[in-house]
C-alpha positions as CSV (number, residue, x, y, z in Angstrom):
1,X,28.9,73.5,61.0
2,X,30.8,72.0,63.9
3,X,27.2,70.8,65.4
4,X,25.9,69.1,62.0
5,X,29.0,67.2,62.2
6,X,28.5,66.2,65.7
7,X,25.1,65.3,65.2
8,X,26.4,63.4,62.3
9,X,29.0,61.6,64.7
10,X,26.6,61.0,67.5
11,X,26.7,57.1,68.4
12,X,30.3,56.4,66.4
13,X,33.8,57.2,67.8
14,X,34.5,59.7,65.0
15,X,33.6,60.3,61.6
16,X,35.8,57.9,59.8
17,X,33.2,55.5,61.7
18,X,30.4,56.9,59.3
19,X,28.7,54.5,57.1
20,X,28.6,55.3,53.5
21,X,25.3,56.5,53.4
22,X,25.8,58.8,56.7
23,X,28.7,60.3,55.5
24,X,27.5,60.9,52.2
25,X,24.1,62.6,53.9
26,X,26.6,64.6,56.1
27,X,28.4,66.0,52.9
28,X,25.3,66.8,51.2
29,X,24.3,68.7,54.8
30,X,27.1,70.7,55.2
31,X,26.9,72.1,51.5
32,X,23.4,73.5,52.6
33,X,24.7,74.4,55.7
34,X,26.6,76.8,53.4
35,X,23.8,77.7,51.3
36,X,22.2,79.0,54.3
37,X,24.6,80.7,55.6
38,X,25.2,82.7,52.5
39,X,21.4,83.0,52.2
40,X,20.9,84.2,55.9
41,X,18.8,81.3,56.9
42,X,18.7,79.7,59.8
43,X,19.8,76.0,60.2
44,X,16.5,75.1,62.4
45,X,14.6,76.7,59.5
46,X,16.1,74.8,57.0
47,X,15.7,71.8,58.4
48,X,19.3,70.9,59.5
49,X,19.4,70.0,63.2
50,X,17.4,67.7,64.8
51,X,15.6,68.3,67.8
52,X,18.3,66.1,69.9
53,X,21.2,63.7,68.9
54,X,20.4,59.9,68.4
């Protein structure tokens, strides 16, 4: 979870920094972050983490 929040974070200072938009996309990411995990899949398989940060 700690890397969808970096990712999130990547470019700003911290995640207070977040626009409104990003930090509502990185809300609704971590709640299927936890779908996942509960489900057993993977975050690459679902789509979660990006290939690099930026």
């Amino acid at each position: 979870m700690k890397l969808l929040i970096d990712q999130a974070c990547f470019g700003f200072m911290g995640i207070e920094q977040l626009p409104d938009d990003d930090l509502i996309q990185l809300h609704k990411d971590l709640e299927r972050a936890e779908d996942c995990m509960r489900d057993g899949v993977s975050f690459e398989d679902a789509g979660l983490l990006r290939s690099r940060y930026g």
